[in-house]
N, C-alpha and C positions, 0 to 999 in steps of 0.2 A: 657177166664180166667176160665172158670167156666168147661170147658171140662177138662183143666188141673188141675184142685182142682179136680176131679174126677178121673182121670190118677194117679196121684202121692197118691189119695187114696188107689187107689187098687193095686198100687205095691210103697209102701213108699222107698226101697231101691235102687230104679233108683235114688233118688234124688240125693243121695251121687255117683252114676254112671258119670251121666248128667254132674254135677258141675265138676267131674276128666276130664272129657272130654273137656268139653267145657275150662278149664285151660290148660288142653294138648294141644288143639288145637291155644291157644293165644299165646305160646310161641314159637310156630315152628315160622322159621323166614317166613316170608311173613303173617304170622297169620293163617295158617290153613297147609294142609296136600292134598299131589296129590290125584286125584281120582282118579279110572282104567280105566276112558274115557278121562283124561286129566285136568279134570275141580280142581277144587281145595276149599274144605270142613273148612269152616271157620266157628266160633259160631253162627254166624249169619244165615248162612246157613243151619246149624244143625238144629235150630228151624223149620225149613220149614219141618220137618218129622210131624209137627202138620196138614198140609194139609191134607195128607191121614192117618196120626195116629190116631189122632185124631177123625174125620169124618165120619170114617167107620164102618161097625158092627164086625169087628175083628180087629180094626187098636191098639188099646189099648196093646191087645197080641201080634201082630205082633213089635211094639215099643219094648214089654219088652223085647222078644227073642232076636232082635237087640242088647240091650242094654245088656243082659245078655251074650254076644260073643262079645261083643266091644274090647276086648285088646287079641291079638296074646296068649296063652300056654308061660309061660319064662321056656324054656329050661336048660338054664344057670343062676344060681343064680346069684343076681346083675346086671343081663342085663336091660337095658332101656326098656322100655314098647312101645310096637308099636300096632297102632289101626288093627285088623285084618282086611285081605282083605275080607273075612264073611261079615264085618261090613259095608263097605266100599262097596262093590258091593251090597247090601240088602240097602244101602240108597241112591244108583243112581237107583236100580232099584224102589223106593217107589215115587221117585217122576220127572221120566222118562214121555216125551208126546211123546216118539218116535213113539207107536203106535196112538197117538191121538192128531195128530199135530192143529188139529182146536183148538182144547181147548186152547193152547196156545196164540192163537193169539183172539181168541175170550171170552178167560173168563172174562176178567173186561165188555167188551162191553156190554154182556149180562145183565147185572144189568143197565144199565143205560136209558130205555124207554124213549128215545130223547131226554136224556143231555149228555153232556160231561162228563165223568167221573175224568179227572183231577188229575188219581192214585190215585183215593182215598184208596186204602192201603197204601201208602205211607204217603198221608197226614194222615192218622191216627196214624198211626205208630211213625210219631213225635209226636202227641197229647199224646200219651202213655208210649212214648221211658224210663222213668224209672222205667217202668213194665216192660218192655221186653229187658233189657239190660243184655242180659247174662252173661257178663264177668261181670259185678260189681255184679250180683245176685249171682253168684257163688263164687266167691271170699269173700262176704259177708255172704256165709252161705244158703243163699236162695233160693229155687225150681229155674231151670230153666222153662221158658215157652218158651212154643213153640205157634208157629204161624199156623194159618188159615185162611178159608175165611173170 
């Protein structure tokens, strides 16, 4: 939380990005939008750009640039707004393990020195879930947060 109170400082006008996004993305039908590997980009999903956004010692600017190319040029006045593929390709590639498939399979393990870990992201994640509910946060007005370790 406290990385995103620090994000949304130093570029206040993603906020108002984020929240059009993340409403854009709830009303496509299935609730989110194709990705250009097939997968399919839903608010919930969006958040997880806090893994490597967040985290990193340029992830912060790397988010804004994203966020500042997020909607297609409208060519044609009154045309529908579509997420650029800029956008879209720049947020499969942030949080891609294609090159580092262990990570994958070994990231939660690693924290857990001879317990089970039991998802604990996920159990947390309920303990929190109306902090980090983006569709009501945004609809409501409120920073979206994004997710990390």
């Amino acid at each position: 939380m406290h990385q995103n109170e620090k994000y949304y400082k130093r570029y206040p006008q993603d906020i108002k990005i984020v929240q059009e996004l993340v409403n854009y993305l709830a009303e496509q039908e299935g609730g989110g939008v194709a990705l250009p590997s097939g997968g399919i980009l839903t608010p919930r999903g969006l958040q997880t750009l806090g893994l490597s956004g967040l985290g990193s010692g340029t992830g912060f600017e790397s988010m804004h640039y994203m966020f500042e190319r997020v909607w297609d040029p409208s060519l044609v006045p009154g045309s529908p707004k579509r997420i650029s593929h800029y956008f879209l390709s720049s947020f499969e590639n942030s949080i891609t393990v294609d090159t580092n498939p262990l990570y994958a399979l070994l990231h939660e393990s690693i924290y857990c020195q001879g317990s089970p870990s039991r998802w604990s992201a996920s159990r947390i994640r309920t303990e929190v879930e109306d902090k980090f509910d983006a569709i009501k946060a945004s609809r409501e007005g409120l920073p979206v947060l994004f997710t990390g370790e």
